[in-house]
N, C-alpha and C positions, 0 to 999 in steps of 0.2 A: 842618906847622909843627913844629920842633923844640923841646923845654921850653924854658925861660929860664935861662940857665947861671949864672945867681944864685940861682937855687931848688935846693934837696936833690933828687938824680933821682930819681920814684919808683921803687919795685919791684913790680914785675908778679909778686909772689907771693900768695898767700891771706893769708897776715901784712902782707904790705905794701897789698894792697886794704880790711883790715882796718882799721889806722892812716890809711887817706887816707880810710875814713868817717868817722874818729873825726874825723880833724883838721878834716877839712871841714867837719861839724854842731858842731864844739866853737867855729870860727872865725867861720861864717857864720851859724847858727842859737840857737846857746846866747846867750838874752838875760837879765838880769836885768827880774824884775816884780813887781809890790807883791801877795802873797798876803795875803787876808783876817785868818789867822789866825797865819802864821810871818814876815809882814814882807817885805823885800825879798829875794825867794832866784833862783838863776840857773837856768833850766829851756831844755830844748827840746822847742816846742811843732809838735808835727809837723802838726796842721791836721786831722789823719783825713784825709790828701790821698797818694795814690799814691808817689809817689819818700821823700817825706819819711818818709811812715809804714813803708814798706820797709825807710828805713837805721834808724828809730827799732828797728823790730823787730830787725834783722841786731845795731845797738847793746847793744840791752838783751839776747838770747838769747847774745850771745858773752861777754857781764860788762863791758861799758863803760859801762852805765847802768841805772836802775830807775826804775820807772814812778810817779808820784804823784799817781796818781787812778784811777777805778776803770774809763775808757772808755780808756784806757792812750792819752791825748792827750799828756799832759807828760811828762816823764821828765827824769832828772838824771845827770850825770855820777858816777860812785862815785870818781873819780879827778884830779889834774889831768895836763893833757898831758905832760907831765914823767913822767908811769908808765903810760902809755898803752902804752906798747910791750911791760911789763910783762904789761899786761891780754892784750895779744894772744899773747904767747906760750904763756898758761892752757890748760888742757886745754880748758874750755867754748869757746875760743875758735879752737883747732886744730881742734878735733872738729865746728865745726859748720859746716852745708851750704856749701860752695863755691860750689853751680851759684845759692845763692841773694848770695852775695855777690857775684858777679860780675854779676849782673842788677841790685843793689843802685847798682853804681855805674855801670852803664850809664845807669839810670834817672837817677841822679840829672844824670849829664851831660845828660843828652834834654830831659827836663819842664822847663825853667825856674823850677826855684824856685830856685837860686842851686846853681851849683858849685865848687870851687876849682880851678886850676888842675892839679891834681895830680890830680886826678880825672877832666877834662876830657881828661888827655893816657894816662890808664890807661885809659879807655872808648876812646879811638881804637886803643889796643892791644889788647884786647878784641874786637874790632868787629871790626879784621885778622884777630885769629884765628879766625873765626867761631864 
């Protein structure tokens, strides 16, 4: 299947697999919820569940998010999407493991907990190359 020629083509580089986690946990995952103590704030809650916890971790170790609890379930965006691209171009964010970001969003294409399309067509590129 070829992308959707309405959508931005991805990039099949470390910086572009980087931004299609962001965009994809910031579009499909990042929800607002009533905390106890800080009110309504917008979090993504990875579940402690495989794919999701993978990109939360590949997120928060490249500087696109910090964690807000102590079993490092929620995390938040440091950023909005708008300087996203900024985040990725950071040294934390160049310098860190490839072979894990590439596994990152293979997963998250695989498991079913929701993928974007961007991501969906980077894993079958992925996949090709073995």
């Amino acid at each position: 299947m070829d992308y959707p020629p309405w959508l931005p083509q991805p990039v099949n580089t470390h910086q572009g697999r980087l931004l299609a986690i962001a965009r994809c946990v910031h579009q499909l995952h990042y929800r607002e919820v009533q905390h106890l103590e800080k009110g309504r704030v917008r979090t993504f809650d990875n579940l402690c569940v495989g794919p999701l916890q993978l990109a939360a971790e590949v997120l928060h170790r490249s500087g696109f998010t910090v964690y807000s609890d102590e079993i490092q379930r929620f995390s938040s965006f440091v950023c909005d999407p708008a300087d996203f691209e900024t985040v990725a171009k950071a040294k934390a964010a160049r310098d860190f493991d490839r072979e894990l970001v590439r596994t990152a969003v293979i997963r998250l294409s695989e498991e079913g907990f929701g993928a974007t399309e961007e991501i969906d067509w980077l894993a079958r590129q992925l996949r090709a190359e073995g």
